[in-house]
C-alpha positions in Angstrom: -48.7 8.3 21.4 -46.1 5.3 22.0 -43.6 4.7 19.3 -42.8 1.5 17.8 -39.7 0.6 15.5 -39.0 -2.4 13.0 -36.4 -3.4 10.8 -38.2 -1.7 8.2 -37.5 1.7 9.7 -33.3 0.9 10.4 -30.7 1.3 7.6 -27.3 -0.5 8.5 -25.5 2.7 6.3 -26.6 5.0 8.8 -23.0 3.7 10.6 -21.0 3.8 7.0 -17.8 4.9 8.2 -18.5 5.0 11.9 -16.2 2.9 14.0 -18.0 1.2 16.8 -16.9 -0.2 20.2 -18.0 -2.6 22.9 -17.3 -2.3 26.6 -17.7 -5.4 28.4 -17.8 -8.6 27.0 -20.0 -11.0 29.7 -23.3 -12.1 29.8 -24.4 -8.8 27.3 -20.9 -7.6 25.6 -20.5 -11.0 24.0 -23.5 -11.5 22.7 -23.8 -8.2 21.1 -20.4 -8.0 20.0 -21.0 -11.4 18.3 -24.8 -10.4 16.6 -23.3 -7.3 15.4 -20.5 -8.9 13.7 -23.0 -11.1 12.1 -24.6 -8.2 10.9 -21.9 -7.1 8.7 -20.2 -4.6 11.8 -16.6 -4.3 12.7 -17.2 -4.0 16.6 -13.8 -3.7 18.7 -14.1 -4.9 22.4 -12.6 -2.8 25.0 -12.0 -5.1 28.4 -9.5 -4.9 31.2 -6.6 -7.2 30.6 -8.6 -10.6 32.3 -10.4 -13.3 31.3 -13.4 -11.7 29.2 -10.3 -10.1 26.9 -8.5 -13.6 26.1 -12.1 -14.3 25.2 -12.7 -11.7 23.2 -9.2 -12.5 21.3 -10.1 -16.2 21.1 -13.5 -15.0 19.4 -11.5 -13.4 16.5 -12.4 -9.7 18.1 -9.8 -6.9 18.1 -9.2 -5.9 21.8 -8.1 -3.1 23.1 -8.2 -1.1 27.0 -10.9 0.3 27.8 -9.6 3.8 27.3 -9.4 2.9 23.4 -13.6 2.9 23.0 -13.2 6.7 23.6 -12.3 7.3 19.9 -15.2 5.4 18.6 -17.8 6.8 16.7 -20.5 4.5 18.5 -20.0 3.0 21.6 -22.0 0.3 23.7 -21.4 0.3 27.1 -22.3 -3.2 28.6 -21.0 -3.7 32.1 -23.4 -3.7 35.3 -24.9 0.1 35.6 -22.7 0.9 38.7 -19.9 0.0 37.3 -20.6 2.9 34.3 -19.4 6.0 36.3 -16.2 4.8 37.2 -14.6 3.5 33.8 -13.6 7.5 33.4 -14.6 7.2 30.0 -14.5 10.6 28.4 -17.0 11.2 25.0 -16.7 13.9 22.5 -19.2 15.8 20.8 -20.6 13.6 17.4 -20.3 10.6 18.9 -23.1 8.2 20.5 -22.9 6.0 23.8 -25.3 4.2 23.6 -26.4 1.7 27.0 -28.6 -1.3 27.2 -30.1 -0.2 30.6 -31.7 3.2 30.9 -30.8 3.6 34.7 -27.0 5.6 34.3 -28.7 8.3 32.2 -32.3 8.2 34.4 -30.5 9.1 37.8 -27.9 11.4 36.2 -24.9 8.7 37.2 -23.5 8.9 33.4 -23.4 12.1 31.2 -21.2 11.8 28.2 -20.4 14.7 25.6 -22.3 13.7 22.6 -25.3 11.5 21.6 -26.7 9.5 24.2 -28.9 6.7 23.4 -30.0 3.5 25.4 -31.2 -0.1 23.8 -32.5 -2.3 26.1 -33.3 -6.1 25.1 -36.3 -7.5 27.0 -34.1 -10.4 26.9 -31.3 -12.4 29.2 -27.8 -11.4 27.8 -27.3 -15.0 26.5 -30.6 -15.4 25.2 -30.1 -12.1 23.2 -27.5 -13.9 21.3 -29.8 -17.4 21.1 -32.9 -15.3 19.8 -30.6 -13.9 17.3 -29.0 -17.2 15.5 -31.9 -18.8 15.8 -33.7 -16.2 13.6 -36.3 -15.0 16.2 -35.2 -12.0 17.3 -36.8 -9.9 20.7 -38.8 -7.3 21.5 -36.5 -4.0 23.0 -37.5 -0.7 24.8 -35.3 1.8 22.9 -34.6 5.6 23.2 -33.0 8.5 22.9 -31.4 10.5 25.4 -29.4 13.5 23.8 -29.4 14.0 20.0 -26.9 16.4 19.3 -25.4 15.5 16.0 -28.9 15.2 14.4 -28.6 11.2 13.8 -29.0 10.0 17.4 -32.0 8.0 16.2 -30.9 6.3 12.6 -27.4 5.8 14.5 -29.2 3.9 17.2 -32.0 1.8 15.1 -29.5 0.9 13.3 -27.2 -0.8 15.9 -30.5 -2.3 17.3 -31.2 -3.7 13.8 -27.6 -5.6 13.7 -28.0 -6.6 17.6 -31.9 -8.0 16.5 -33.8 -6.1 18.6 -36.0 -4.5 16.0 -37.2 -8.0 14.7 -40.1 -8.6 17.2 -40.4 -4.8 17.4 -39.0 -2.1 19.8 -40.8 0.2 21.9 -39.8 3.4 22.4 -39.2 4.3 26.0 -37.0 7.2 27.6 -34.2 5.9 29.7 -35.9 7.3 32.9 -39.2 5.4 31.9 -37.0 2.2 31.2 -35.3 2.5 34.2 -38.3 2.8 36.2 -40.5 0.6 35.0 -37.5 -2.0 35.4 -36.6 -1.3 38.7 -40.6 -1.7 39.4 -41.2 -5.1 38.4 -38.3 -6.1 40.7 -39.0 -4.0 43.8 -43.2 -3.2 43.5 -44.1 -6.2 41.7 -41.9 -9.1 43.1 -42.4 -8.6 46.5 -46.0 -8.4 46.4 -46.0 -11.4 43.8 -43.9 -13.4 47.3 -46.2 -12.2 49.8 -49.3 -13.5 48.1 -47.5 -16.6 47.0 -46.6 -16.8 50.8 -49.9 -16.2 51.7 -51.2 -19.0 49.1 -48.5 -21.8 50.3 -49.6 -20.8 54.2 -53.7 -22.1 53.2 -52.9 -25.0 51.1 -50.4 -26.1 54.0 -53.2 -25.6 56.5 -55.4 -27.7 54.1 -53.2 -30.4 54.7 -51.3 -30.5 51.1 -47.6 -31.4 51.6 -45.3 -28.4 50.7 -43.8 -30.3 47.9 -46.8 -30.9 45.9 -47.5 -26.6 46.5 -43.7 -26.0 45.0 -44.6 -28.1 41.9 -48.0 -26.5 41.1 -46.6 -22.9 41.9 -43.0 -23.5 39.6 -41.7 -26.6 39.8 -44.0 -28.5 37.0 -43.3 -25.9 34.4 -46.5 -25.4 33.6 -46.5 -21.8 35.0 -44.1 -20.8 32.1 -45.7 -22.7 29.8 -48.7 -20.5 30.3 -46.8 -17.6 30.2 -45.1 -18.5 27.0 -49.2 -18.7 25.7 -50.1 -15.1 27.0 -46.7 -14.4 24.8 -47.7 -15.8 22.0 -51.4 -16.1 21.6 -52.7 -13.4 24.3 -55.0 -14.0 27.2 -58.3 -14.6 25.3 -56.6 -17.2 23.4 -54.9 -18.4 25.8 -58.0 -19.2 28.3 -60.1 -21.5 25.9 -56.8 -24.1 26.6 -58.1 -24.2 29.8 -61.0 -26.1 31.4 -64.5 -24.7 31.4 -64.2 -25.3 35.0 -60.9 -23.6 35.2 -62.3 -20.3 33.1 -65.2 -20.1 35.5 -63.3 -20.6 38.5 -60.7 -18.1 37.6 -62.8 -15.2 36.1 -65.7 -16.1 39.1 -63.7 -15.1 41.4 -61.7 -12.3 39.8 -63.1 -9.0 42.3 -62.9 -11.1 46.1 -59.2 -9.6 46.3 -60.4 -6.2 46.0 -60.0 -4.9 49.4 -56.6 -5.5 49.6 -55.5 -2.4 48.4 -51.5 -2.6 47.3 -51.7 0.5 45.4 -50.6 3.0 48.1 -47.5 0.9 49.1 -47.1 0.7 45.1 -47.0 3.7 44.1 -44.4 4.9 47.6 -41.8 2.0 46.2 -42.2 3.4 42.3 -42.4 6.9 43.4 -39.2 6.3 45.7 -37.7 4.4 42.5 -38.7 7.6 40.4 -37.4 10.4 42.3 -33.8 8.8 42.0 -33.8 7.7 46.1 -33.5 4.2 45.5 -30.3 5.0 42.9 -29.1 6.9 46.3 -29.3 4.3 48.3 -27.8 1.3 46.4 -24.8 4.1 45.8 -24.7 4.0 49.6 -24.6 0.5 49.7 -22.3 -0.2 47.3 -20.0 1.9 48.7 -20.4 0.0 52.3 -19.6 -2.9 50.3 -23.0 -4.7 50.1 -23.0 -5.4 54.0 -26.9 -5.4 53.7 -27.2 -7.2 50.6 -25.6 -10.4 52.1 -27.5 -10.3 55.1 -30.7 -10.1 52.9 -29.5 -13.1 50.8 -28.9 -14.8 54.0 -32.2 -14.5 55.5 -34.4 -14.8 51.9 -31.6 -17.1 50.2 -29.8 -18.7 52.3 -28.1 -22.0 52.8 -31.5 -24.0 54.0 -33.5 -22.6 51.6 -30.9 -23.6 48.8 -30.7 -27.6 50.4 -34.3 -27.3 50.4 -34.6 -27.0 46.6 -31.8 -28.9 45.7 -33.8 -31.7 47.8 -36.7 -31.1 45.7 -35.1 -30.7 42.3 -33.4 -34.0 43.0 -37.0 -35.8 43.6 -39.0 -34.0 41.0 -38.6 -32.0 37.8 -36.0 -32.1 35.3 -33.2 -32.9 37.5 -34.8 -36.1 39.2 -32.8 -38.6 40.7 -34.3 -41.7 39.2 
């Protein structure tokens, strides 16, 4: 049975006496440096000598190398996940590293001596920070890894307590079922959410509706997120009686004529190829050629045209409008 956490079951003295330290200090080391601090923690931010550590210092943080976080009792690891194995950081056996993506632990990239535990904000980096001054908090998958010392857990609900993750709950998820289910919604869902979105622009072009009015019902209106931020907040039952009765019918009427189209087999190849660690093989391969295929990609799908397309549109509709 799934696992949730609350406040209710963190105690901030679980890390009496425990020194803790933060590597990284962008878009998710600052923020959780900063929420812990609130909190009542001591964090010390460990940062190549570069911009992020004069803004560290300016923050009022101790800074140190990045060597120095291997003497803390609990450490956070926040830079980008391939950028984990090489910051030859070298744990000992008591203390927790602890990582806000799953993916390093899942695909065996990062195995520190010690406790090894992952907390991972369903949240933007600076968002995580917003959510937490503002009172509201965010919902976090959250697990453990390796509990050798005994107090892998407390240690770890207790960090996600001070960050505010347990406010809005946390659910617990192994890293490997994090890292997964992450790297899913980008690579099984989002591509199949394009192609039909493709496939929807294609007819309503064909019906003879100019692209721009298709851009603003798909996105550009807002109204998309809006309804989202419903489902968030009030669920889909809810949600549907803001809606038209023609809307309802139309929407649940024709809920079955997609059927046929059967995604699942191509689904579950991408998730499985995710699963088995091949896609953390290849982006090691890539990386390594220095993201020659990744720029041609963002070339084709994100290029230059597309980018003075929406800039065009932005300017004549939406928040940005050139009145």
């Amino acid at each position: 049975m799934t696992r949730f956490f609350y406040e209710s079951d963190a105690d901030l003295s679980a890390l009496d006496g425990q020194s803790v330290a933060i590597v990284g200090y962008g878009n998710q080391g600052r923020p959780w440096a900063l929420n812990l601090r609130d909190s009542g923690l001591d964090p010390m931010v460990c940062v190549r000598n570069d911009d992020s550590a004069r803004q560290a210092a300016a923050d009022g943080f101790e800074v140190g190398a990045i060597a120095a976080a291997d003497a803390a009792d609990v450490l956070c690891i926040l830079v980008p996940d391939d950028a984990i194995p090489g910051l030859g950081l070298a744990r000992r056996k008591g203390q927790l590293t602890i990582v806000a993506s799953g993916y390093c632990y899942a695909f065996g990239r990062y195995d520190p001596a010690g406790d090894q535990a992952m907390i991972a904000p369903r949240m933007l980096g600076p968002e995580v920070r917003s959510c937490y001054v503002e009172g509201a908090g965010f919902i976090t998958g959250l697990g453990v890894q390796r509990d050798d010392s005994g107090t892998a857990l407390a240690r770890t609900l207790a960090v996600a307590k001070a960050l505010g993750g347990l406010r809005e709950g946390a659910i617990e998820l192994s890293p490997h079922q994090e890292a997964v289910l992450d790297l899913a919604v980008e690579q099984v869902l989002s591509p199949a959410l394009t192609h039909v979105n493709g496939a929807f622009v294609g007819t309503m072009l064909e019906m003879g509706i100019p692209l721009e009015a298709i851009l603003t019902e798909l996105f550009l209106s807002g109204e998309v997120e809006r309804n989202f931020g419903l489902l968030r907040t009030e669920g889909f039952v809810a949600q549907l009686e803001h809606h038209s009765p023609a809307s309802q019918y139309g929407q649940l009427s024709r809920r079955g004529r997609f059927d046929a189209l059967d995604f699942g087999p191509i689904m579950k190849a991408i998730a499985d190829n995710i699963a088995s660690g091949g896609f953390a093989d290849e982006w090691d391969a890539e990386s390594a050629a220095g993201y020659a295929k990744l720029r041609e990609l963002k070339e084709i799908h994100a290029g230059e045209g597309i980018k003075a397309m929406e800039d065009d549109l932005m300017r004549k509709l939406g928040p940005g409008v050139n009145r």
